[in-house]
C-alpha positions in Angstrom: -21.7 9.1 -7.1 -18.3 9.8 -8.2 -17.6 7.4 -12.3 -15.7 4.1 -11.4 -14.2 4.1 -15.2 -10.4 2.6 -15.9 -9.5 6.0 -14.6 -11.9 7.2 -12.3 -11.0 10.5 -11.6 -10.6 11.7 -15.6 -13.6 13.9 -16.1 -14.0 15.8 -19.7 -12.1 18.3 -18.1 -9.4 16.3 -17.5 -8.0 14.8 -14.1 -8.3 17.4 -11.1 -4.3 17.6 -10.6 -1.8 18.9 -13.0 1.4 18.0 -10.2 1.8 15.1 -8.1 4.2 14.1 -5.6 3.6 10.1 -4.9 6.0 9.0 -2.2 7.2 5.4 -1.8 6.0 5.7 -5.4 9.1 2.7 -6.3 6.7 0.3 -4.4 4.5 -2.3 -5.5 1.1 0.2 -5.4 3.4 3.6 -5.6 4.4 3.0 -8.9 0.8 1.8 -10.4 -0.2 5.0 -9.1 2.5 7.1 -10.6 2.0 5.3 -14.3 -2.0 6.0 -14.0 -1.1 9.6 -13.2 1.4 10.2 -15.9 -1.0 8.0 -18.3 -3.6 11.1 -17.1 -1.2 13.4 -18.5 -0.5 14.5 -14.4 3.2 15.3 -13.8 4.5 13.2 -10.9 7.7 13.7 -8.8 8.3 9.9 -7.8 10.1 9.9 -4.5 12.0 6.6 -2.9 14.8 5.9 -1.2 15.0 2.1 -2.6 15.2 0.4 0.8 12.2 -1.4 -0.4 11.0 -0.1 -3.3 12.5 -1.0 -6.7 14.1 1.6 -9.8 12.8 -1.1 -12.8 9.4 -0.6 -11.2 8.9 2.8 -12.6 11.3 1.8 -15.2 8.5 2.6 -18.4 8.0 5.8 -17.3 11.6 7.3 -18.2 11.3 9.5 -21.2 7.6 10.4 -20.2 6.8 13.4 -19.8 6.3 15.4 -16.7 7.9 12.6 -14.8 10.8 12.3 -12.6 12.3 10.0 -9.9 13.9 10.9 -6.9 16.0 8.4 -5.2 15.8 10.6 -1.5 14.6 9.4 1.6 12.1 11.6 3.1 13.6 11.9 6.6 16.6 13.4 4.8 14.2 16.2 3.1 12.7 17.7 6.8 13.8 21.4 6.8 15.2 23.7 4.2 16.3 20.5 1.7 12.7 19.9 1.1 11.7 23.1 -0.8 15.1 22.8 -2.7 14.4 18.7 -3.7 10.5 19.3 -4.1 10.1 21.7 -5.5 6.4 21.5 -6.5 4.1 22.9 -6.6 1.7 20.1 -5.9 -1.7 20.0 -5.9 -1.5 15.9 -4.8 0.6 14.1 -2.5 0.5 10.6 -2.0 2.4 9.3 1.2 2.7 5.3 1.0 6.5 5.4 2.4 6.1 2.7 5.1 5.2 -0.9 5.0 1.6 -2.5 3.6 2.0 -5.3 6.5 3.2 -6.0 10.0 5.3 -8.6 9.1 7.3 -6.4 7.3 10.8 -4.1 8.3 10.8 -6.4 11.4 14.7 -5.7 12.0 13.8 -1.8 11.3 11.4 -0.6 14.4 13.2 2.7 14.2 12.9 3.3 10.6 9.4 2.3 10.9 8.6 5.2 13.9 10.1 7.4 12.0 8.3 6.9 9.0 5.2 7.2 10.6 6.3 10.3 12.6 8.9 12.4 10.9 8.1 11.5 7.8 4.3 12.2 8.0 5.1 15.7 9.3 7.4 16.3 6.3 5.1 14.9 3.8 1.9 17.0 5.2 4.6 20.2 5.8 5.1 19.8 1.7 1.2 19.9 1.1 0.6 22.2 3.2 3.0 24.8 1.5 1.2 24.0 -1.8 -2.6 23.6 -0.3 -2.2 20.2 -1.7 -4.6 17.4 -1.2 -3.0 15.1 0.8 -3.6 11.2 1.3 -2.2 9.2 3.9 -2.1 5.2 3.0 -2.1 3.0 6.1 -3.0 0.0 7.4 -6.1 -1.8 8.7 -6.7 -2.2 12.3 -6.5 -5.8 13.5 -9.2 -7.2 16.5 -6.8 -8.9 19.4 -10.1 -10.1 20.5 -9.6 -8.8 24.1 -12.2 -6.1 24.1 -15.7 -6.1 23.8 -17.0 -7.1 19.6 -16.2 -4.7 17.0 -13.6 -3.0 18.5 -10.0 -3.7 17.7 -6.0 -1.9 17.8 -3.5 -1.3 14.8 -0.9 -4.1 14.6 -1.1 -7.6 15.6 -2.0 -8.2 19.5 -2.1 -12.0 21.3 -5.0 -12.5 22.6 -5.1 -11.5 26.4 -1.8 -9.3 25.9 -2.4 -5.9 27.1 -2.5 -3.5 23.6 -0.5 -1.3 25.2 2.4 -3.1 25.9 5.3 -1.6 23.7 7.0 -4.7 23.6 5.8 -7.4 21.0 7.1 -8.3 17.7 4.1 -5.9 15.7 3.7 -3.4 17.8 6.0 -0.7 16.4 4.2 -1.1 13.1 0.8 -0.6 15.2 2.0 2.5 17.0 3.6 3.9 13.9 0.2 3.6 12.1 -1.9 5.2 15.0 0.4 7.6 15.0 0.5 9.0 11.5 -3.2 8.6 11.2 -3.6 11.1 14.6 -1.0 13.0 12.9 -3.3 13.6 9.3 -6.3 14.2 11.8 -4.5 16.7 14.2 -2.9 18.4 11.1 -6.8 19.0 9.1 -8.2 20.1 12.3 -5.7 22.8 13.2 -4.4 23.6 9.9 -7.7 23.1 7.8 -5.6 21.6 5.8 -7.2 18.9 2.4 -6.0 15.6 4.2 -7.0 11.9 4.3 -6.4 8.5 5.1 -7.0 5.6 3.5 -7.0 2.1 5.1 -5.4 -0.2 2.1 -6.3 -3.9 2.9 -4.4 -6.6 1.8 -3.4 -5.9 -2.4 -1.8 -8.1 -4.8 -0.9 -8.3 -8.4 1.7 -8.8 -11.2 5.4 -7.2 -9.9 4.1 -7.8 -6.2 6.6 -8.4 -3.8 6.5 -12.2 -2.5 9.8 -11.9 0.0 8.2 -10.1 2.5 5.6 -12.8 4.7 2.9 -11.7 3.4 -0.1 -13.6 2.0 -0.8 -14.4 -1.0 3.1 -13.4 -2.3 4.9 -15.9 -0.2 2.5 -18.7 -1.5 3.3 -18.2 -4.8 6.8 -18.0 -4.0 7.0 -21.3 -2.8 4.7 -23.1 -5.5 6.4 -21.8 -8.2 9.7 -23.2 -6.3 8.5 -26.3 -5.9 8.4 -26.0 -2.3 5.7 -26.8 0.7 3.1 -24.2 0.7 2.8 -23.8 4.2 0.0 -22.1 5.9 -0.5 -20.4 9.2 -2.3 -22.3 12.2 -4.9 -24.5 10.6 -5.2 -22.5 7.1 -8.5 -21.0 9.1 -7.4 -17.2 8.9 -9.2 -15.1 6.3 -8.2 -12.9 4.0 -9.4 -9.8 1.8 -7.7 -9.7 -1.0 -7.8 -6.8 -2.9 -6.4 -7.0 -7.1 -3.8 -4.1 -7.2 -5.7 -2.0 -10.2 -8.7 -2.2 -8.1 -7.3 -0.8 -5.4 -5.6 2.3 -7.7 -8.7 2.8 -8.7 -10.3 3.2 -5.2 -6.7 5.2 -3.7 -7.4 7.8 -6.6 -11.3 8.3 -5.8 -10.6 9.0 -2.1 -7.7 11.2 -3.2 -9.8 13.2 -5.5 -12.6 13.5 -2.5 -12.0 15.7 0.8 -13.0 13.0 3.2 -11.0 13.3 6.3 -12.5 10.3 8.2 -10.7 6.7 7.3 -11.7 5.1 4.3 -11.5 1.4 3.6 -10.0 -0.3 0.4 -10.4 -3.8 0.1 -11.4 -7.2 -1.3 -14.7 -7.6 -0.4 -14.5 -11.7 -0.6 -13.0 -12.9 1.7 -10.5 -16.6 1.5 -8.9 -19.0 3.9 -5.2 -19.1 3.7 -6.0 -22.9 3.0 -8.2 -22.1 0.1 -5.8 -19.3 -1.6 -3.2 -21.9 -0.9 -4.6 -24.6 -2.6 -5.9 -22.1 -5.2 -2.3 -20.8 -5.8 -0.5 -24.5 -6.3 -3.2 -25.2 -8.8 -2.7 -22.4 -11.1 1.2 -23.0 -10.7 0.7 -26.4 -11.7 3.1 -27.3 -9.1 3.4 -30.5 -6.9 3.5 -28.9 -3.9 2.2 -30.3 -0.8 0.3 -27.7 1.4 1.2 -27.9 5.3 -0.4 -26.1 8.3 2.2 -25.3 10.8 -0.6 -24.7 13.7 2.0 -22.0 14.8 -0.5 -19.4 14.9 -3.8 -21.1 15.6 -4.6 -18.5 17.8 -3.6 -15.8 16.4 -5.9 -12.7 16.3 -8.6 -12.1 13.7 -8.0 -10.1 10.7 -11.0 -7.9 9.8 -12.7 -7.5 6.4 -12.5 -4.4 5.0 -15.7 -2.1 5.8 -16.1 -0.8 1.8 -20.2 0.4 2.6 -18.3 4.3 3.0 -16.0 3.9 -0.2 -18.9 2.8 -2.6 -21.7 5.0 -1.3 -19.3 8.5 -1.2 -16.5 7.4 -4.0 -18.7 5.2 -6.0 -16.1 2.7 -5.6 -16.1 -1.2 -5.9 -13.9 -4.1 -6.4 -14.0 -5.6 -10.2 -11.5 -8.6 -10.0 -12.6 -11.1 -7.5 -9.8 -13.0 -5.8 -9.7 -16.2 -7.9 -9.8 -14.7 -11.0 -6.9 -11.9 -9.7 -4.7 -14.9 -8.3 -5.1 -16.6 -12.2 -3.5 -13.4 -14.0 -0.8 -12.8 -10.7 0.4 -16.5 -11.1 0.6 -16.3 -14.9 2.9 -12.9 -14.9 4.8 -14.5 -12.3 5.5 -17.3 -15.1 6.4 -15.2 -17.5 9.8 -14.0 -18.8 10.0 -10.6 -17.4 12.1 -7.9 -19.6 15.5 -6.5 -18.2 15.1 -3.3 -16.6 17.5 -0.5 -18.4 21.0 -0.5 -17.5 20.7 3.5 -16.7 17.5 3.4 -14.4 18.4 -0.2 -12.6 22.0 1.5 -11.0 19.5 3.7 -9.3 21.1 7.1 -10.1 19.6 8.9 -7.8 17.5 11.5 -10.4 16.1 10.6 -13.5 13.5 12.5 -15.3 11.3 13.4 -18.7 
């Protein structure tokens, strides 16, 4: 097995990469994974277009060196703009440029199949030119509960709806998914190419985002307002949640494997909304009433994370159970936060060591 230490990868040798290109690396998990590779003494090209990501989140790391940000977006880089903006070489790339959830980019289907299309083929064309490992980060599947137990579709699917049907309000992000996870698999098996996916489960942490529907960000959101924390259907639906440097930590061992089958990253507990709910308005001290809105009583079953793969080949495991992880997220969100640089939060477009 494979050391699960703060940084897992660092061996006395040092890490395995000397260049890294980390794209989407302005997002919540992007930019945790660009400071532990800089902080590994690994130069990382940062790439993000800011349509979701954030400039103060990778902030810290002007002045370091070996890093730099490039505020691109990667459809803009397919063709001869690529070799001229990334210039590489890498010996790591980390594509996370599309949405952790299917509630989010709901007014953007096209930006979403194009992320999972165009921009998977540019990100694995960029590996490919450098014989780069290359890690895809995608999304779980979700059981519509249609089909026989145990099997289950990317995306969210009602239950009785046909899971092919293109039209539904989740069903670009599932297509987009399968998609760029067919695309990684076609691309190793006829290029022999070093690439990967790995299925990231629901993560959360100090800096996550909490405007984008997903759970446990827009509960906190609402008990630090003051507001009703209101839950989905009957407050029944489970989570895995998954603390954000735990999931670094398992991202970094499956990059720094060769496994081309799926790997699972997730929680390995698994919550109620009603429980994280109630767990979140205590820790915010807040007198907010929790409310189930029965909307989605019925809504299809989110699986658990299947981690048996991740720790027997990577060695990996969750350390931060969910309570604990939702004690120190509420608490940063409490705390005064310092101003991000005037020079990095304009965006700029390139900043670097």
């Amino acid at each position: 097995m494979m050391p699960t230490a703060a940084f897992p990868m660092k061996t006395a040798a040092g890490a395995p990469w000397k260049r890294a290109l980390v794209i989407g690396g302005a997002g919540f998990l992007g930019s945790r994974l660009c400071t532990r590779l800089v902080d590994s003494d690994v130069e990382v090209d940062c790439l993000d277009n800011l349509s979701t990501g954030r400039a103060g989140r990778v902030a810290h790391l002007a002045g370091r060196r070996g890093f730099r940000f490039l505020e691109r977006d990667l459809l803009d880089l397919a063709g001869p703009a690529c070799a001229d903006t990334l210039t590489g070489p890498y010996d790591l790339v980390l594509h996370l440029a599309g949405p952790a959830c299917p509630d989010a980019w709901p007014e953007r289907p096209l930006d979403l199949l194009d992320a999972g299309s165009v921009g998977t083929r540019t990100a694995l064309a960029v590996a490919d030119r450098d014989g780069a490992r290359f890690l895809l980060a995608s999304a779980p599947p979700v059981y519509d509960g249609t089909g026989p137990a145990g099997t289950g579709s990317h995306g969210l699917v009602a239950p009785g709806a046909d899971p092919a049907d293109p039209v539904g309000p989740h069903r670009v992000h599932a297509e987009a998914t399968r998609f760029a996870e067919a695309l990684v698999a076609a691309h190793a098996a006829d290029h022999g190419s070093d690439a990967g996916v790995v299925r990231l489960f629901t993560a959360y942490g100090p800096g996550m985002r909490t405007d984008d529907g997903g759970v446990p960000g827009r509960l906190i959101a609402s008990a630090l307002a003051g507001e009703p924390v209101v839950v989905a259907g009957d407050g029944g639906r489970t989570h895995s949640l998954c603390y954000v440097d735990d999931m670094v930590d398992g991202v970094l061992l499956v990059a720094a494997g060769r496994s081309v089958r799926p790997v699972d990253i997730g929680g390995d507990e698994t919550a109620t909304e009603l429980e994280i709910a109630r767990r979140v308005v205590d820790l915010a001290g807040s007198g907010s009433p929790v409310t189930c809105d029965g909307v989605f009583a019925d809504a299809p079953r989110r699986p658990c994370p299947i981690t048996g793969f991740a720790r027997e080949i990577f060695g990996w495991m969750p350390k931060v159970g969910w309570r604990e992880g939702l004690a120190r997220t509420v608490a940063s969100f409490r705390e005064r936060t310092e101003p991000v640089p005037a020079a990095v939060a304009r965006g700029g477009g390139e900043w670097w060591a």
